[in-house]
C-alpha positions, 0 to 999 in steps of 0.5 A: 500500500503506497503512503502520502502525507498531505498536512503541509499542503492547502487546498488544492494542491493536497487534492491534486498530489492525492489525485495524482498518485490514485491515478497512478493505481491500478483499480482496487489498490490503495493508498493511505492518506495522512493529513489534517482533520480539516482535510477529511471532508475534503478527501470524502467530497473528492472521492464521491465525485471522482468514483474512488472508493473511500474505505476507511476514515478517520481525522488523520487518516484515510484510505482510498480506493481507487474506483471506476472514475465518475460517469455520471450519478443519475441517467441525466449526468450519464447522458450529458457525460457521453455527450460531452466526452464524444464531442471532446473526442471529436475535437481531438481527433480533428486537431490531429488531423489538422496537426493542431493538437497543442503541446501543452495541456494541464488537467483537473482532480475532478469533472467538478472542477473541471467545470469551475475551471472553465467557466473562469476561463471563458474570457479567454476566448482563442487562447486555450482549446478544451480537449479529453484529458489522454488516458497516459495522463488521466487513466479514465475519462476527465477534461484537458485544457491545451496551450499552444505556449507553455508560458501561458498554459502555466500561467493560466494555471497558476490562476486557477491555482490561485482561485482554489480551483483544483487543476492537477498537472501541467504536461507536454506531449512528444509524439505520443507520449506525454511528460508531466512538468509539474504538480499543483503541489509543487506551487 
């Protein structure tokens, strides 16, 4: 079972760094999270709207397992989920086609802040394209925001950081492999 602790970090950058590891867990494995009583609702909250399963809790300590991913909670959320994910994956394809797939994408810890995330950043119209997060990065399904320059992509992350939105990493994509550069947590 893989440890982290996550005290010394505020929200989101501990959600992001717990995010980051749980998808790096192969179904069904756990990880043990040490952190603060004021970061026990937080991790409960997390795990209900990213399918992971919490198993135990307590104010220091929890154990997460990692789900399914989140497709929805009723038929509407289901529906409008797939929808959403065809349309992303279409915009995807086509930006490859065209050779227009950006080098630089940042994803979310939750479909939740997904959509927090981009209802900020509506005003920045031509500046970022919203794509599927790849599964190399992501594991199952969620949103990816694309840059055609990293230091905008960093930047605009950083403001959503800084407005307690929950984005995760920034990575690049080589061919078609993908490097992660950085973490929320280490902002």
């Amino acid at each position: 079972m893989k440890r982290v602790v996550i005290r010394h970090l505020d929200f989101p950058n501990d959600l992001a760094l717990v995010s980051r590891i749980v998808k790096g867990l192969k179904p069904r494995e756990v990880l043990e999270v040490l952190h603060s009583p004021k970061q026990e609702e937080e991790i409960k909250k997390w795990c209900l709207e990213t399918g992971n399963v919490l198993k135990e809790q307590s104010p220091e300590r929890s154990l997460v397992v990692r789900g399914k991913g989140f497709h929805g909670v009723c038929l509407g959320e289901k529906i409008s989920f797939y929808l959403t994910g065809v349309k992303l994956h279409f915009r995807e394809y086509l930006l490859r086609f065209w050779g227009k797939y950006p080098p630089y994408l940042f994803n979310f810890i939750s479909i939740n802040e997904a959509l927090k995330g981009l209802e900020i950043l509506k005003d920045l119209k031509g500046e970022f394209v919203v794509l599927p997060a790849p599964k190399e990065v992501e594991g199952y399904c969620g949103f990816a925001v694309g840059f055609d320059n990293y230091q905008t992509c960093e930047g605009t992350f950083k403001k959503l950081l800084d407005q307690k939105v929950g984005v995760e990493v920034i990575f690049q994509r080589r061919g078609k492999k993908y490097e992660i550069l950085k973490g929320a947590w280490e902002f």
